[in-house]
N, C-alpha and C positions, 0 to 999 in steps of 0.2 A: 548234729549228725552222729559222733560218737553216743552225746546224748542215748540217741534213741537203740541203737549197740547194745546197751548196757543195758536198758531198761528192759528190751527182746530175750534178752539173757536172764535177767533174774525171772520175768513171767515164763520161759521155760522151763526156767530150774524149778519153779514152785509150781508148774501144772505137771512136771517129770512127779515129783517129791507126793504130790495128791493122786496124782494116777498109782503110784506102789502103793499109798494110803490105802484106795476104794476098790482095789481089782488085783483079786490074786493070781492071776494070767499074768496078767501084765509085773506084775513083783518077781513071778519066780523067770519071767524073761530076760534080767539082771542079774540072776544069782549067779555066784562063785561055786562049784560042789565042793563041800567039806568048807566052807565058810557059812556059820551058825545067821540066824537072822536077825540074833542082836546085835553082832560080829557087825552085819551091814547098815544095819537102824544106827549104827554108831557115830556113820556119816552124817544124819542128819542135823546136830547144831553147828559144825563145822560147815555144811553147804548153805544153810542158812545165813549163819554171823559172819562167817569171811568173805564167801561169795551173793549169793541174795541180796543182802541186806548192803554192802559195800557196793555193788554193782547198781544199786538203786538209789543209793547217796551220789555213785559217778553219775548217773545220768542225768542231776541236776546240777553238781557242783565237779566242774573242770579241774580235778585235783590229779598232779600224776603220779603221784605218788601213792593213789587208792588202782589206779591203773598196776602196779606193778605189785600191789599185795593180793590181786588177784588173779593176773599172771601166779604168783607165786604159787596161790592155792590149787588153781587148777594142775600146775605143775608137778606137785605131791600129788597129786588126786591122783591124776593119769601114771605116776610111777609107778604107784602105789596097784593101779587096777591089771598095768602092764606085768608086774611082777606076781599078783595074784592070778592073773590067766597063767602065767607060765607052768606055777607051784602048781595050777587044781586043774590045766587044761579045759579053763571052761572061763566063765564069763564073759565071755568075748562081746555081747552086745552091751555090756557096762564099758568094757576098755576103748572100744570105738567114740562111743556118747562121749570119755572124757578126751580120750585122746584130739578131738573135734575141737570141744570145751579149749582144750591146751592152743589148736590153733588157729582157736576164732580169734583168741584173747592177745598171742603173738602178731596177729592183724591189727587189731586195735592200736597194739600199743607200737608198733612200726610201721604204719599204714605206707607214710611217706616212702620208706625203701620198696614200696611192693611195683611203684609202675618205673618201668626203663626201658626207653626206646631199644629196639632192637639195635644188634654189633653188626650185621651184616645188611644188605640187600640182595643177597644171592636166593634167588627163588628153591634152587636145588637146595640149599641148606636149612632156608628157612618152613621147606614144604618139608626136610628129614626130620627137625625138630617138633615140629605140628605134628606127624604122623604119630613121635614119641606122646608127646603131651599130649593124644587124642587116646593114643594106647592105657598109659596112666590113669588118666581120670577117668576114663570109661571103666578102665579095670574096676577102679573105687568106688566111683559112684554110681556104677548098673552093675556090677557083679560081687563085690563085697561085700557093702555095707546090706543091699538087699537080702545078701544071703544070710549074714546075719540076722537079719531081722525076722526072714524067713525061719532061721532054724529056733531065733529064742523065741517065735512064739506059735511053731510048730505048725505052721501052715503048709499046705498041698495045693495043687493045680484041681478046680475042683469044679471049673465052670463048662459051660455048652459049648458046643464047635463055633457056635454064634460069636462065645464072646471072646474065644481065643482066636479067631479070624480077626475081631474088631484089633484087638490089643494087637498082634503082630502085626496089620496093619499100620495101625498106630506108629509102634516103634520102627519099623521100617522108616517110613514117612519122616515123622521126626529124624534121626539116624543119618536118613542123607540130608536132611537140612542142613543138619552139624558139620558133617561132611562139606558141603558145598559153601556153605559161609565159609569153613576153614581155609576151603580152596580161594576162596575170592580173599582172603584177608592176605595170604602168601599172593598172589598173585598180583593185586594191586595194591596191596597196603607195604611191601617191603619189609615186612614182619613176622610176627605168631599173633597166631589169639590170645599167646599169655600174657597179663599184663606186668610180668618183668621180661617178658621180650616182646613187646609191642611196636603195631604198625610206627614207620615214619610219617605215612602219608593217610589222611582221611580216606577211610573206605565208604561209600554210598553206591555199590555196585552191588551185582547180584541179587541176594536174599534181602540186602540195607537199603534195597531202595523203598522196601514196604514195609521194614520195622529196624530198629533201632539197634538191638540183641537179638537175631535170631538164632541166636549161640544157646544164648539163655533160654530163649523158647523152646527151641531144641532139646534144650537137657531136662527143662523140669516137664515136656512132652515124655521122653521119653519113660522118667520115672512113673509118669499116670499111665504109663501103657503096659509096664510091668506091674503097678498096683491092679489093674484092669486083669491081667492075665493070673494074677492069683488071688482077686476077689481081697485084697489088705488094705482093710481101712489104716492100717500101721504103714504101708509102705508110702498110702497115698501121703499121712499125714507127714511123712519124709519128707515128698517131693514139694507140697505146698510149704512147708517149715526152710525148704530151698528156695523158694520161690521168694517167700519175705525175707527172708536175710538178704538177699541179691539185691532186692528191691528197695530196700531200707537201711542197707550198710554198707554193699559194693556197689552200685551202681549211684549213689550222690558223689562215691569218692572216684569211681571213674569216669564220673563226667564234666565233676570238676578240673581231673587231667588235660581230656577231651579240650574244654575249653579254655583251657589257657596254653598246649600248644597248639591246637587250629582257630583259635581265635573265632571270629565274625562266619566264616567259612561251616565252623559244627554247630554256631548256634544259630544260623540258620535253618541246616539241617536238623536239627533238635525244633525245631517249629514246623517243620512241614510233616516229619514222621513218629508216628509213633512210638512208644517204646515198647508195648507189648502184643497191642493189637495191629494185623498187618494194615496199611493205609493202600489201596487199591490204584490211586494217582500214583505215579511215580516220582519221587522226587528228583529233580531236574540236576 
């Protein structure tokens, strides 16, 4: 499972590393202003030999101590880009990438600390806490990093009323799904959606009786609905690039959770319903 973590990680960092290679769009959507382009080429045997190349060794050989030297790298990396945006006021789509990189890799290497049943069962608290963590990561992941992505590589709204009906649509749609999952997981699950304050109790209501994650559906919907509204094969491949890391690195680890505290109970419901596509039966 980390296995495969690692291995997701080095083929991004080497289709990242070949994209600035072949496409001078895409190169100057990274840049720092007033940091030279040998200054950034500099990076390149350090992301290769520490991180690449180590990250492809860990995904066959369970060493954790390769775990923690690239923790380290990414760590410098992202200091290093965070303190470069400050100096030049710019590279901010490079600071995000590592900043990310920093806590994909703090995942990895503490996965165990990430899931903890919720401290309370107070609906009132746990729906105040949801509202916060829906505020957050929406903040992040539909209005940030998009924007980012948006400014480094200079894209405009540029499509038909056709397809700016479709995409608003879209994200609406999606948006209360999220919404309304959230609401059922405070509601019957005695918890948050987040998994260090997660449900007590199995949820299979609402949205879960026809898919598995409609949290997760919800979110990489709504990213395709903003690549839709401004026409960004860049934003799409965001939301898809969210979709496999969910699918291939949080969601074996939270359903390993899943099934070892509901037992018999989630892994039946893990056989009746899907996890991406909605299942039209209801599950009982």
């Amino acid at each position: 499972m980390k296995g495969i973590a690692y291995l997701i990680q080095a083929t991004l960092i080497l289709l990242w590393w070949l994209g600035l290679s072949i496409n001078s769009n895409f190169f100057q959507a990274f840049q720092f202003p007033s940091i030279g382009q040998n200054a950034f080429n500099s990076f390149f045997a350090p992301d290769i030999l520490i991180i690449t190349v180590l990250s492809l060794i860990r995904a066959y050989k369970p060493i954790k101590d390769l775990e923690l030297i690239i923790l380290g790298g990414f760590a410098y990396a992202s200091f290093y880009c965070i303190n470069a945006t400050v100096l030049t006021n710019g590279g901010y789509l490079a600071t995000i990438l590592m900043t990310l990189g920093l806590f994909y890799n703090l995942f990895l290497v503490y996965q165990t600390k990430a899931f903890r049943e919720s401290q309370t069962s107070s609906i009132l608290i746990n729906g105040i806490k949801t509202i916060i963590q829906i505020i957050c990561v929406w903040l992040i992941t539909l209005v940030v990093f998009p924007s980012m992505i948006i400014q480094g590589f200079d894209l405009t709204q540029n499509q038909t009323n056709l397809f700016s009906i479709i995409s608003i649509t879209l994200f609406v749609f999606f948006s209360l799904l999220g919404l309304f999952s959230a609401y059922t997981i405070v509601a019957k699950g005695e918890g948050t959606p987040l998994p260090l304050d997660q449900t007590k109790k199995l949820v299979i209501s609402g949205p879960y009786r026809y898919v598995r994650n409609p949290m997760a559906v919800a979110g990489i919907g709504q990213g395709i609905a903003i690549s839709i509204y401004f026409s960004s094969i860049h934003i799409l491949i965001y939301s898809l690039i969210g979709a496999i890391i969910w699918q291939f690195v949080v969601r074996p680890l939270e359903e390993k959770n899943m099934s070892k505290r509901f037992g018999k109970d989630y892994e039946n419901y893990k056989k009746s319903v899907y996890c991406w596509i909605p299942k039209l039966n209801k599950t009982k």
